[in-house]
N, C-alpha and C positions, 0 to 999 in steps of 0.2 A: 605533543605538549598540550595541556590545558592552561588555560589561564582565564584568571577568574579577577575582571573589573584591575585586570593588567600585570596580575600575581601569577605565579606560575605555583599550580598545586600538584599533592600526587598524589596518590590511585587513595592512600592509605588517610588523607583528608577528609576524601568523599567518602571511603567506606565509614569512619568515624562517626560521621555528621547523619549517612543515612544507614537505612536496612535493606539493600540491593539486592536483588535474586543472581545465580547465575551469568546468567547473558547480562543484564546489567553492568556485571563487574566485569565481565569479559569484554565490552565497549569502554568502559571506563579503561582498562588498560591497556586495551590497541591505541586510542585516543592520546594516553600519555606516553606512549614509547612509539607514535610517530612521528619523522620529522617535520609535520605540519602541524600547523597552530592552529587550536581549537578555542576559541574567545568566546567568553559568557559572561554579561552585565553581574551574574549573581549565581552561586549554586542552585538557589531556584530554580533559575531558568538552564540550566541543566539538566537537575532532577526532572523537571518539565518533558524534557525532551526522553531522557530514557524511558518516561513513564508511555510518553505516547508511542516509542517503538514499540513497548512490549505490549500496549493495545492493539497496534498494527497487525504484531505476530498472531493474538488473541484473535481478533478478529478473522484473522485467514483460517484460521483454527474452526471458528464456530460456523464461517462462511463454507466451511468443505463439507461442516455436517448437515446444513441446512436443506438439502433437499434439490439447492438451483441447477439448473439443467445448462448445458453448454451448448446453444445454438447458435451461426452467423447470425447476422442482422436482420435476411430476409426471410428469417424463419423465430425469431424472437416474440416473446410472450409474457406479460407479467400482468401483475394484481391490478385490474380495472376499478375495485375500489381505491387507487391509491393514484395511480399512476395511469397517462395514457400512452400507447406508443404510438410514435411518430411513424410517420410514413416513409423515415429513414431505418428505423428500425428500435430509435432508441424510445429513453422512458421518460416524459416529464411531465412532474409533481403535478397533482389537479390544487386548483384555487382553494376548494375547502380543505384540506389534510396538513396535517404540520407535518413540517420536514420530518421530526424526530420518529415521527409515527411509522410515515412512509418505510422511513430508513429502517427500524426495527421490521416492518411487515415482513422484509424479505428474507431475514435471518430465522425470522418465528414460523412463517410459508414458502419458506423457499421451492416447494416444489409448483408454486405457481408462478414461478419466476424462468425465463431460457435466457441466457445472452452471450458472449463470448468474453475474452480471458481481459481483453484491456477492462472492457467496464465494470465487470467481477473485482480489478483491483480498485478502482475510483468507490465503488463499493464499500470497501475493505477501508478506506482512508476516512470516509464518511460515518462509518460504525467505529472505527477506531476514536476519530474526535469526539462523536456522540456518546461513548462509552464516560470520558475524563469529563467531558464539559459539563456543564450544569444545564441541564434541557433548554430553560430560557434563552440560554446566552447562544446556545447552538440554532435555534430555530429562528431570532434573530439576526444570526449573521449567513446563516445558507438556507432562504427561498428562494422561488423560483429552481430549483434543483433537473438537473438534465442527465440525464446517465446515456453517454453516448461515447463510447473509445475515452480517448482523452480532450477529444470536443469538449465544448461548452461548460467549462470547468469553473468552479466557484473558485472565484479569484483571491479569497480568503484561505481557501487550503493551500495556495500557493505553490503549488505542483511544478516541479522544475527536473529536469533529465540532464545528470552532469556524465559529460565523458572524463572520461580516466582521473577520477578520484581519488586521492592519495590514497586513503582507504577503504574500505567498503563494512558495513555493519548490520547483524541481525536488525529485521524491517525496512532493510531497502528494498525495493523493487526491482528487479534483475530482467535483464532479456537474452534470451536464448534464441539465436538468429539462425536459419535454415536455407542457406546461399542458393540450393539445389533443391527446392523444392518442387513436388510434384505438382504442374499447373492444375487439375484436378483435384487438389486439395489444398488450393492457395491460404487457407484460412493455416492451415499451418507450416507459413512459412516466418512462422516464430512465435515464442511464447514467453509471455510475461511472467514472474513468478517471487514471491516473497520470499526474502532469507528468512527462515524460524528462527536461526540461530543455533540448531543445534546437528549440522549437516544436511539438512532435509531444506527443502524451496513448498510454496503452494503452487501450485498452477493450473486456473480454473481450467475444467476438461480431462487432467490427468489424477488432477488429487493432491497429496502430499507424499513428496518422491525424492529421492536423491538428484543432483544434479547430472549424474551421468543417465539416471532412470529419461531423464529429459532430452538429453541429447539422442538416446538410442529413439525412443521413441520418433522424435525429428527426423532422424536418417533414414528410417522405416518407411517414414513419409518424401523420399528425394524423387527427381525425375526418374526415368532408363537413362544409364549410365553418367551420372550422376559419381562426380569425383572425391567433392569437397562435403567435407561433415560441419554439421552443427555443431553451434559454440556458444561460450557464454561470451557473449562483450562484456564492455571495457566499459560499464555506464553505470546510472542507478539513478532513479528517479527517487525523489524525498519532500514530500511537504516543508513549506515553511517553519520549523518549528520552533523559531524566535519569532516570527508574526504570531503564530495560534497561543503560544507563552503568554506574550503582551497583550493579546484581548480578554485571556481569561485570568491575567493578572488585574489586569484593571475593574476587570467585572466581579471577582470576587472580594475587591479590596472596596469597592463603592458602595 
């Protein structure tokens, strides 16, 4: 069910009102024929939100063609004009470079960039917002920027990981968990990966792939004698997207 500032609308409201792609309207009508209640101050801030999944998608999209390399931590590497890496592994922003810049470098050089699959997505969230927002308002509310797993997260994207979700929608963030993994390749003993929406996930290191493409891959990688297969959990990570609504509502209404 939607409801909108305490009205219950349907599918056929919002298509009215906007011009939806696809997967938009495919969210739009999982959302109204769930038994959970989806509340919005205003269509706006709906339309908000679908616009940011489909940059989400976008951006995994332009993120898989960029170039970036898929290393662990203690083998990671990026643009020393932009970025310095920590002694942990991760990347953070130098004093002179605006966020927005930074954030674009890696999309435009990606092959000067290595890191693994969580920070690829925090990535993807980063260039997602960047994409909607108006450059000011974005470089503004995330400096100091840290790319490090799901560490040191700007607390403006408001990154939150819900278990069992009444539903689940293209631009979530998904994990594929690997019980039995090979100690020898701990790094994949699970992987993160964006719904696109249209059957396929991203997953920095693999690409863009089916969900079973994922799990065989993961089994491939199990201990000897190794029982239990990989799965997709019961979860999904999602930005804020009634906080990043309300700052870029207010920022382009001032």
């Amino acid at each position: 069910m939607i409801r909108i500032s305490g009205r219950t609308v349907t599918p056929e409201n919002i298509f009215n009102q906007y011009s939806l792609n696809r997967i938009q309207r495919d969210i739009v009508t999982t959302m109204a024929s769930s038994n959970s209640r989806y509340d919005y101050t205003s269509l706006d801030q709906l339309k908000f939100e679908l616009d940011l999944r489909m940059s989400i998608i976008n951006a995994s999209r332009k993120l898989n063609s960029s170039g970036l390399a898929f290393r662990v931590f203690t083998k990671s590497f990026c643009n020393r004009d932009f970025w310095t890496r920590t002694n942990e592994g991760g990347f953070l922003l130098k004093n002179n470079v605006k966020p927005s810049e930074a954030i674009e470098d890696i999309f435009r050089n990606g092959r000067k960039y290595g890191t693994e699959c969580a920070t690829a997505m925090v990535i993807i969230y980063y260039k997602a917002v960047l994409d909607i927002y108006p450059v000011e308002l974005f470089n503004s509310m995330f400096t100091n920027i840290q790319l490090m797993n799901w560490h040191y997260l700007n607390r403006n994207l408001g990154l939150n990981n819900y278990s069992n979700p009444p539903d689940y929608f293209p631009g979530d963030c998904r994990y594929f968990k690997n019980p039995d993994v090979n100690p020898l390749r701990a790094y994949l003993q699970g992987e993160n990966a964006i719904d696109l929406g249209d059957g396929t996930y991203y997953a920095h290191g693999m690409g863009i792939t089916t969900g079973n493409e994922i799990i065989r891959i993961l089994n491939r990688n199990r201990k000897t004698g190794a029982r239990r297969s990989a799965y997709l959990m019961d979860t999904a990570t999602r930005p804020n997207f009634k906080h990043l609504h309300s700052r870029y509502h207010s920022f382009t209404r001032s």
